[in-house]
C-alpha positions as CSV (number, residue, x, y, z in Angstrom):
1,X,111.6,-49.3,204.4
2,X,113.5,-52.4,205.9
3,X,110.5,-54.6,205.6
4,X,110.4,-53.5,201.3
5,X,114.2,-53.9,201.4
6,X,113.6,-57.3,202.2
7,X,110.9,-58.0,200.0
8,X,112.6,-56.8,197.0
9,X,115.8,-58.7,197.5
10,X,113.4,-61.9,198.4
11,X,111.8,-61.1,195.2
12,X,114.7,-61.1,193.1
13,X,116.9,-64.2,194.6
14,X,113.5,-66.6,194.2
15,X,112.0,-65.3,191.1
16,X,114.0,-62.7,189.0
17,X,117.2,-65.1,189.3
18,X,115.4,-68.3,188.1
19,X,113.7,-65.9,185.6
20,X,116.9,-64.8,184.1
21,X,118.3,-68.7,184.2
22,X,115.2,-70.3,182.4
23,X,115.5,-67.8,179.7
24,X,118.9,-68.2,179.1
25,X,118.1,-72.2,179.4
26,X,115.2,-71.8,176.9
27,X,116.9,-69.2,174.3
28,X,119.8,-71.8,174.1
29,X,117.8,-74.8,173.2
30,X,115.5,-72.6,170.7
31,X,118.0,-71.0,168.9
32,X,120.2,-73.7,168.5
33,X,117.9,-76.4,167.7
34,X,114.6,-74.2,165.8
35,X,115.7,-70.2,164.9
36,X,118.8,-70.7,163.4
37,X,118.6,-73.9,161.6
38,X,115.1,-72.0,160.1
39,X,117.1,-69.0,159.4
40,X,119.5,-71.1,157.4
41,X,116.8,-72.6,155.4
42,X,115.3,-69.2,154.2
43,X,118.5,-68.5,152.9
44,X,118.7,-71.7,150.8
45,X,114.9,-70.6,149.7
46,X,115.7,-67.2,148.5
47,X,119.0,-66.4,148.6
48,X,118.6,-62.3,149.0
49,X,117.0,-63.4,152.6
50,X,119.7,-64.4,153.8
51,X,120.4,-63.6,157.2
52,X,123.4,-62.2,160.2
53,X,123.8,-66.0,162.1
54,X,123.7,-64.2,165.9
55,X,126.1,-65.3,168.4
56,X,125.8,-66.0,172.0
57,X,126.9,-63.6,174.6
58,X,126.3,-62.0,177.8
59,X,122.9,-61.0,176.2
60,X,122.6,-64.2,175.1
61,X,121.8,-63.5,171.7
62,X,122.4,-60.2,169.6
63,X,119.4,-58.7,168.7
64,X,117.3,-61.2,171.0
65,X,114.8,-59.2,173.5
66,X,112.9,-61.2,176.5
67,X,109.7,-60.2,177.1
68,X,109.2,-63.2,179.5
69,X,109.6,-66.7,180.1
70,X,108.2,-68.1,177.2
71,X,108.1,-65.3,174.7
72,X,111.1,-63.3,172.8
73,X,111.3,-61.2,169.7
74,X,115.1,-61.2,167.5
75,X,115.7,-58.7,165.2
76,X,116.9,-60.7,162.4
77,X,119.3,-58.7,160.1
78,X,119.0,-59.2,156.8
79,X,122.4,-59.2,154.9
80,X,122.1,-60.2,151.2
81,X,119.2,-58.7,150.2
82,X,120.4,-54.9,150.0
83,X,124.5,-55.3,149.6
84,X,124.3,-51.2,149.0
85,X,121.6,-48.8,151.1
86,X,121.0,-45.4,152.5
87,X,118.6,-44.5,155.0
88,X,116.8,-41.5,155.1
89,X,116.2,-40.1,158.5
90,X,112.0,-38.9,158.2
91,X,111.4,-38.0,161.8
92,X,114.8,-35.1,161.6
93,X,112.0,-33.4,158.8
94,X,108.9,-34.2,160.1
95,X,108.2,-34.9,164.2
96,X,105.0,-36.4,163.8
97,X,107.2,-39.7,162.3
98,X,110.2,-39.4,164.8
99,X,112.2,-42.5,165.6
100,X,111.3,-43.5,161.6
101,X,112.9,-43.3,158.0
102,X,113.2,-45.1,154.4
103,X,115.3,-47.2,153.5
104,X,116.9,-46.3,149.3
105,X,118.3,-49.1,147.7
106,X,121.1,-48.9,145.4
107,X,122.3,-51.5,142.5
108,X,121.8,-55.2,143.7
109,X,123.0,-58.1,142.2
110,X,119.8,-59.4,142.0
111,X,115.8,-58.6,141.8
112,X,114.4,-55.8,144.2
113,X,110.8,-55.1,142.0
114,X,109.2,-57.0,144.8
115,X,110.5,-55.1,147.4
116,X,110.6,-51.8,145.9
117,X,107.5,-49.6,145.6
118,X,106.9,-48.9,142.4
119,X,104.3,-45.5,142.5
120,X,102.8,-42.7,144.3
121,X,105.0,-40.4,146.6
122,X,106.9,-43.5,148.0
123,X,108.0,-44.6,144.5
124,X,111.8,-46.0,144.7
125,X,111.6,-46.8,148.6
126,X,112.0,-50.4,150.2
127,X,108.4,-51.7,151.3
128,X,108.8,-52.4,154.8
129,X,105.5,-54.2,154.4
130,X,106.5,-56.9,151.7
131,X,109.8,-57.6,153.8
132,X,107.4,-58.2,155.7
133,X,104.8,-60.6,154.6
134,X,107.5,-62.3,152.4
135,X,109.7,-63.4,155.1
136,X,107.0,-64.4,156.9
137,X,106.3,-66.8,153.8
138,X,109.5,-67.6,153.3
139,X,109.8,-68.8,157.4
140,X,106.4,-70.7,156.9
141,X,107.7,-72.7,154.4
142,X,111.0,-73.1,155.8
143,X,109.1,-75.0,159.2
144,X,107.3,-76.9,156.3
145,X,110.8,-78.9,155.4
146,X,112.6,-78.6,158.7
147,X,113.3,-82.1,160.5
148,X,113.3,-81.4,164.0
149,X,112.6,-84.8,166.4
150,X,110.9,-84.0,169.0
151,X,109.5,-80.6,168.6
152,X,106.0,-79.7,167.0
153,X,106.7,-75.8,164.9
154,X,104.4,-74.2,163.9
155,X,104.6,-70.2,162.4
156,X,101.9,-67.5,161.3
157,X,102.0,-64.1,160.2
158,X,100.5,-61.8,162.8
159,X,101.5,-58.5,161.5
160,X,104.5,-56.9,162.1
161,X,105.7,-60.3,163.9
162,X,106.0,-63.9,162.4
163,X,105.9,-65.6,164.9
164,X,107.3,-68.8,165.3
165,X,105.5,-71.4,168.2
166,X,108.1,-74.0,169.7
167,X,106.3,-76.7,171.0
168,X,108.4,-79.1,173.6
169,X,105.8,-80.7,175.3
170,X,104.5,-79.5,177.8
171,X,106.6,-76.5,177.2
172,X,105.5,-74.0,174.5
173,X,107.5,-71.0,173.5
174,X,107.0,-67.7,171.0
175,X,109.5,-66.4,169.2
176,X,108.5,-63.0,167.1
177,X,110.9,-62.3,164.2
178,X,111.3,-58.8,163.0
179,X,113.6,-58.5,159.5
180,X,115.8,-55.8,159.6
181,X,119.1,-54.1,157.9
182,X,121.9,-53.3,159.7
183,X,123.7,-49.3,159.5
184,X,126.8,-49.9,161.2
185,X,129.1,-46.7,161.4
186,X,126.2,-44.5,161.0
187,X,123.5,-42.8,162.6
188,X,120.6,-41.2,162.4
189,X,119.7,-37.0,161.8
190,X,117.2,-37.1,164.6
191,X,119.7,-38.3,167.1
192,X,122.5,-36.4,166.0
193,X,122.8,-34.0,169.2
194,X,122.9,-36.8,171.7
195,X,124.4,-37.2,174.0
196,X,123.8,-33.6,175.6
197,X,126.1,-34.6,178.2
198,X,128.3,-37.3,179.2
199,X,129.4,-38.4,182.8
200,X,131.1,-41.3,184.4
201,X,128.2,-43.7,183.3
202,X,128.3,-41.9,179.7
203,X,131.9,-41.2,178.5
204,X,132.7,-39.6,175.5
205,X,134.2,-43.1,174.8
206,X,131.3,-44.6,175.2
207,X,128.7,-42.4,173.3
208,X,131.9,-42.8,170.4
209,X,131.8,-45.9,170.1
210,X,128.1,-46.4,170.4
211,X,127.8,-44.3,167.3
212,X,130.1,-46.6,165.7
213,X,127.5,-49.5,166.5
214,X,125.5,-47.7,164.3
215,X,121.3,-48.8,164.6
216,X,118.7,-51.3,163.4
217,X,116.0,-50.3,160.4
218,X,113.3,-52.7,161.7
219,X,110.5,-53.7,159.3
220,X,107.8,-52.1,161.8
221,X,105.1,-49.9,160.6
222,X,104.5,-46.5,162.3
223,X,101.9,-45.9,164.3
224,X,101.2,-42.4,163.3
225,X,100.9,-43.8,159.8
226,X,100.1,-47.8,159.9
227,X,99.6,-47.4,155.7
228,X,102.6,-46.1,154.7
229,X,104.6,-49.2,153.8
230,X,107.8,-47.2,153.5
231,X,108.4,-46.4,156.8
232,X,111.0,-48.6,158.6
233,X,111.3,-48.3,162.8
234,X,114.9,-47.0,164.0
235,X,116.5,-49.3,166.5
236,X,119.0,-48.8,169.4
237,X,118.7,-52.2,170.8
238,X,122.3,-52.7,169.9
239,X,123.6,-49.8,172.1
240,X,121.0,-49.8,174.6
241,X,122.1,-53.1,175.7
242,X,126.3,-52.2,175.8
243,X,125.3,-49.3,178.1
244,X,123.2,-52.1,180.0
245,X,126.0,-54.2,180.1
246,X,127.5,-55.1,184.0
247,X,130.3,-53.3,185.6
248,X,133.2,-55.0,187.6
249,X,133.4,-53.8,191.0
250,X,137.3,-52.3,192.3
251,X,137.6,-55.4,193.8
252,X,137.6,-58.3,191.6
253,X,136.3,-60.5,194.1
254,X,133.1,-58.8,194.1
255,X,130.0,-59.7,191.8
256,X,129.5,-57.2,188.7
257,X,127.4,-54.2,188.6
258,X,123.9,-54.6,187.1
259,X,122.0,-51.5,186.7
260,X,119.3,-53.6,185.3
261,X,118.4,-55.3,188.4
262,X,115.3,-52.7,189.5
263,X,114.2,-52.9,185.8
264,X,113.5,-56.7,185.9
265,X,111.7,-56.5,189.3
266,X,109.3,-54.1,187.2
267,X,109.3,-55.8,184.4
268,X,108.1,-59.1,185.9
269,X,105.5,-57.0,187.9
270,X,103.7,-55.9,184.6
271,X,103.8,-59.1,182.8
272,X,102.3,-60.6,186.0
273,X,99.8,-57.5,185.4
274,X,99.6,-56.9,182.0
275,X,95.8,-55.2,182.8
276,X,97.1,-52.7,185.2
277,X,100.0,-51.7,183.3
278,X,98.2,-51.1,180.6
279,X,99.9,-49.4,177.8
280,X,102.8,-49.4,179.8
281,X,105.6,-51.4,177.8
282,X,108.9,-53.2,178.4
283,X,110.5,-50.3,176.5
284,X,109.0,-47.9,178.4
285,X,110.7,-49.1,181.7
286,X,113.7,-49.6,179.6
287,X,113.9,-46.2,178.7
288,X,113.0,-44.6,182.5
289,X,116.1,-46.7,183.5
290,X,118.5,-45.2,180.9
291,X,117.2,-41.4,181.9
292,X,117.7,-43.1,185.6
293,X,121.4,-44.2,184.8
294,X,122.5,-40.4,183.7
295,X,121.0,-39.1,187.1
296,X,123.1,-42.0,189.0
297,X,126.7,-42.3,187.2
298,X,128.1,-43.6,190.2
299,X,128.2,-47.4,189.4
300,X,127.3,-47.6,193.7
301,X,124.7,-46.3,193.6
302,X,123.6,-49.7,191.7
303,X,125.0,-51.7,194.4
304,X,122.5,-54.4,195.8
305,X,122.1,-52.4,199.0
306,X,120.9,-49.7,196.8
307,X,118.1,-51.9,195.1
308,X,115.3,-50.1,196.8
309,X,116.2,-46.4,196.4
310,X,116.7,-47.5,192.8
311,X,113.2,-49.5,192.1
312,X,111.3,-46.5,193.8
313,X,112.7,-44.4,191.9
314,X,112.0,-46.1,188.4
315,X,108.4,-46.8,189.0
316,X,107.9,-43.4,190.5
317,X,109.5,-42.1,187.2
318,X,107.4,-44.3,185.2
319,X,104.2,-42.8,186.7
320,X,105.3,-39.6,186.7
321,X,105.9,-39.7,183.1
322,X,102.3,-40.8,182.7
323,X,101.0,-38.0,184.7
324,X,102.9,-35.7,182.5
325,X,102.0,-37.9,179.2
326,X,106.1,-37.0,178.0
327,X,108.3,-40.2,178.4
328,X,111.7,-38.6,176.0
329,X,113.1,-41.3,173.9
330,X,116.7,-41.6,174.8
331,X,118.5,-41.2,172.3
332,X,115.7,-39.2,170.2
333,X,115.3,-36.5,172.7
334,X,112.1,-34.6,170.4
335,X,110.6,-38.3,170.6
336,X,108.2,-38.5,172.8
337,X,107.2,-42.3,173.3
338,X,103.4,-41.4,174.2
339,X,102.6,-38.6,171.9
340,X,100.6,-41.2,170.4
341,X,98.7,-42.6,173.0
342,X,95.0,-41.0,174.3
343,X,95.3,-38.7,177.6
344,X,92.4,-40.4,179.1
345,X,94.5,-43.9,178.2
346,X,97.8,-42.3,180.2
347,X,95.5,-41.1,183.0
348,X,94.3,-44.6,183.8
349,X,97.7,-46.0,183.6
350,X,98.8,-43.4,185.9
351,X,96.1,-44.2,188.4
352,X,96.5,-47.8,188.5
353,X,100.5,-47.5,188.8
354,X,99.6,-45.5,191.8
355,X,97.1,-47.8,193.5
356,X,100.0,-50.8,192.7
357,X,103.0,-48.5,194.1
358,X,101.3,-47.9,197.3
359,X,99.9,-51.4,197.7
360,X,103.8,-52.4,197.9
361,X,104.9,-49.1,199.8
362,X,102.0,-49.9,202.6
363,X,102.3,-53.8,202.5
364,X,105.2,-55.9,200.7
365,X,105.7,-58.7,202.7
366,X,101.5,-58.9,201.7
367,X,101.8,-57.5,198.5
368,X,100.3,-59.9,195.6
369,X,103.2,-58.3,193.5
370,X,105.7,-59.1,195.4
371,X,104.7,-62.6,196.1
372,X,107.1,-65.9,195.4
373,X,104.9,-68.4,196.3
C-alpha cells in the first residue's frame, strides 16, 4: 500500500497539478481572446441569441467543463431568446426519458416560429434541435467576421456540439458549445425528493440553497429518443460543482480540502485510455464521487494522506457499478445513467477496469497508468 501511496501522490504533484494549471492557463487565453468576443458577436447577429457573459472563478468559468488538456465543453445560456418559459419535467411521467423535459414558451418580444415546433404531438414546444443547428450557424458566421491576430478559428457543427477549433500554433484547442436556458429558483419533478438525507458534507443549508441555483435545460437530444427534437437534457453542473467546491481546513494555515483530487487521478487515467474505459465517461466518475462524498462527510477523510483509501474506493465503485449495470444519477435517484447502454458493452468495461485496477494494485511504481515520464 505504501509503494501505491507513493505513486498516487507522485502522480498527482507531476501531472494532475500541471494538468489543472495548463487548463486554467488555456481556458484564460480562449475565453478571453476567442469564446466571448464570438459570443458577443452572435448577439449583434441575432439579437434573441444573445447570451449570459460567464465570469471567472474558482471553476474558472461558469458553466465550463474540462474534459482534458485541450478540449472543454460551456454551457452557454441563452438569455434573450425566451424572456418568459416553463419547463416541463418528462422523465417525473415517463422513466424511460428521466433526466429530460420540454421547454413551453410564453409571449416574446420577438419571433419564436423558428424555434417552435409547429405539428404533431410536440406542437407548441421549443426545438431543441433548431437551437441547435441555428447557433451553430449563427457561431460559423460569427468566426467568419471576427479579427483575431494570431489565431487561425475555425467552427463546425458536429451534432449536439459546435465546436469551435482554436488554433495557436502549434497549440490547438476544442471548445464544444452547448445552448442552454437557465431555471434559476426552480427545480425539476423528478428530483423533487432529493436529498433523502443530509449530513455534515450535505446540510440542509446546502441542499436549500442548491435548489435555489435552480438547473440547466441543455439543447442535447435524448438517447432513448435521438428524433424527438423537443426533448431538452436537465443539468446540475451548476450545483455539482458548489458541492465540489474546496473546504478550508480548522486551521487556516493549512491548504483547502479538495474532494476532487481521486477523481482527477481517474479521470486522467481514462483519457490516457479512452479504449479501456470504454463507455465509461467523465460524468460517470463524477457521479461515483458525489455518492462517495455522502458515505465520507467528514471533510478528513479527504485529507491528502487519505488520497489512496479514497481513489480505491472510487474506481472500485465505478466497476462495481458496471458489474451491477445501475450507476443512480445523483440527484435523479430513478435515473439510472446506464439503463441505456448494452449488458455485454458494461461487461467488457467491467472487465477491463478490473484488469487496469489490479495492474496498479500489483505494480504502481511499474504501472503504464501511473507513469509521469
Amino acid at each position: 500500500m505504501e509503494e501505491l501511496n507513493l505513486a498516487l501522490h507522485r502522480f498527482h504533484q507531476n501531472i494532475v497539478e500541471p494538468s489543472v494549471h495548463l487548463c486554467r492557463d488555456t481556458i484564460a487565453f480562449c475565453m478571453t481572446q476567442v469564446i466571448l468576443p464570438l459570443m458577443k458577436k452572435v448577439g449583434e447577429l441575432d439579437a434573441r441569441f444573445k447570451c449570459a457573459f460567464p465570469m471567472p472563478n474558482e471553476a474558472y468559468f461558469e458553466g465550463m467543463k474540462t474534459t482534458s488538456v485541450d478540449e472543454f465543453e460551456l454551457t452557454v445560456i441563452l438569455t434573450n431568446l425566451l424572456p418568459m418559459k416553463v419547463f416541463e419535467d418528462v422523465g417525473y411521467q415517463n422513466s424511460n426519458f428521466q433526466c429530460y423535459g420540454h421547454v413551453i414558451a410564453h409571449k416574446a418580444p420577438h419571433h419564436l416560429g423558428d424555434v417552435v415546433l409547429e405539428s404533431g404531438t410536440s406542437q407548441g414546444l421549443v426545438s431543441a434541435h433548431r437551437i441547435r443547428e441555428m447557433f451553430a450557424q449563427l457561431v460559423i458566421q460569427a468566426a467568419s467576421v471576427l479579427p483575431v491576430l494570431g489565431i487561425k478559428i475555425d467552427v463546425v457543427y458536429r451534432e449536439p456540439y459546435t465546436v469551435v477549433k482554436i488554433l495557436r500554433s502549434p497549440d490547438l484547442f476544442f471548445f464544444e458549445l452547448v445552448p442552454a436556458f437557465l431555471f434559476e429558483q426552480q427545480w425539476p419533478s423528478s428530483a423533487a425528493s432529493w436529498p433523502e438525507a443530509t449530513n455534515e458534507w450535505l446540510t440542509d443549508l446546502d441542499a436549500s440553497f442548491v435548489k435555489e441555483m435552480g438547473f440547466y435545460a441543455l439543447a442535447a437530444p435524448c438517447p432513448a429518443n435521438p428524433a424527438d427534437p423537443s426533448l431538452f437534457r436537465i443539468s446540475f453542473s451548476r450545483a455539482e460543482k458548489y458541492l465540489l467546491r474546496k473546504v478550508p481546513q480548522p486551521n487556516p494555515d493549512l491548504p483547502p480540502v479538495s474532494r476532487k483530487d481521486s477523481e482527477k487521478i481517474l479521470r486522467i487515467i481514462r483519457e490516457a485510455d479512452k479504449d479501456d474505459f470504454g463507455l465509461v465517461s467523465s460524468y460517470h466518475i463524477k457521479t461515483v464521487l458525489l455518492h462517495q462524498c455522502m458515505r465520507w462527510p467528514d471533510p478528513m477523510e479527504w485529507l491528502p494522506e487519505k488520497l489512496t483509501e479514497r481513489f480505491l474506493e472510487l474506481f472500485r465503485d465505478l466497476i462495481l457499478s458496471l458489474d451491477r449495470k445501475e450507476l443512480p444519477h445523483f440527484f435523479i435517484r430513478n435515473c439510472n445513467l446506464l439503463r441505456l447502454y448494452p449488458p455485454e458493452q458494461l461487461n467488457t468495461a467491467a472487465a477491463k477496469l478490473k484488469a487496469i485496477y489490479e495492474e496498479i494494485i500489483l505494480a504502481p511504481s511499474k504501472s503504464i497508468r501511473l507513469s509521469v515520464d
